[in-house]
N, C-alpha and C positions, 0 to 999 in steps of 0.2 A: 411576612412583610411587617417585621416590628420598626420600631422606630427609632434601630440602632440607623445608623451611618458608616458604610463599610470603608476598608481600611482607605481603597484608592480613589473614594472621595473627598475623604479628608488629605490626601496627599494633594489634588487637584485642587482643590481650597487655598489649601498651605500654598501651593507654587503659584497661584492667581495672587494673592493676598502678600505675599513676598517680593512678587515681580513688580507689584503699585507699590509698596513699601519703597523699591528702589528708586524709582523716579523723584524723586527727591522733594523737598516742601513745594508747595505751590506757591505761599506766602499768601497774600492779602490781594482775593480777585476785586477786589470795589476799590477803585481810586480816589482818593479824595472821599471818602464816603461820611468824614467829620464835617464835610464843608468846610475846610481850614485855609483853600485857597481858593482864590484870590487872596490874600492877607486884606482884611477891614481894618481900618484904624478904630481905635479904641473909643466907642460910645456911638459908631455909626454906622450905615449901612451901602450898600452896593446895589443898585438896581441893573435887574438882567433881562432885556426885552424877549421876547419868543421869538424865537430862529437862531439866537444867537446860542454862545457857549463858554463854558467857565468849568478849565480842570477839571475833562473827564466828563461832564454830564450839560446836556444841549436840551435846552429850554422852549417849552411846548403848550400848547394849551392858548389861553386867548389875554392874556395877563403880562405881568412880569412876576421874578422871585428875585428876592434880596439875599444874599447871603450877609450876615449880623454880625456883628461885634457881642459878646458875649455879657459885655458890659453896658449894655443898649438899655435907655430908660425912655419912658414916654409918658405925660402927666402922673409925673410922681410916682406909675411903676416900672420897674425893673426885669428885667427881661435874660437871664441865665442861659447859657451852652448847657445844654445837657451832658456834655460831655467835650473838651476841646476846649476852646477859646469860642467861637463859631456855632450856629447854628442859622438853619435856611427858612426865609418865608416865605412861602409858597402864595402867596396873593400880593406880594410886596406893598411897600405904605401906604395907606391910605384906598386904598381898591380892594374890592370884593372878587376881582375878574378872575378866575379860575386859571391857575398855571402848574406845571410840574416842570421836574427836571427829568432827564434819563439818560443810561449811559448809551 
């Protein structure tokens, strides 16, 4: 019992591993996953109450979330998308109230 791999394992491998090859890309399973929509106008933001829903992901918890404008400032700081245009606050302005989004 060494630790080779006989021949019609690795064939079994091969045809498992060929056969998901063929099913073709999945592409991108998280929709909206930048927070890009709703589109915010530039320097503002979007309040999302719980229960409700915004492209993809339905808002929970005891709060609201804002999805942001990238370009979002607030006593003189600035506030950047990580990545996108968009990024999401998850306690939205001015409240501490605990919220999330999900899909």
């Amino acid at each position: 019992m060494g630790g080779r791999i006989g021949l019609g394992h690795r064939l079994a491998v091969t045809g498992i591993l060929g056969a998901l090859g063929k099913a073709g890309p999945a592409g991108n399973l998280i929709v909206n996953g930048g927070f890009e929509q709703p589109a915010v106008q530039q320097g503002r933001y979007l309040n999302v109450p719980v229960g409700q829903a915004f492209d993809g992901w339905e808002v929970v918890g005891t709060g609201i979330v804002s999805p942001i404008s990238g370009d979002y400032a607030q006593d003189g700081i600035r506030f950047v998308a990580h990545g996108g245009k968009q990024w999401l606050d998850m306690t939205g302005p001015g409240t501490n109230q605990p919220a999330s989004a999900r899909r």
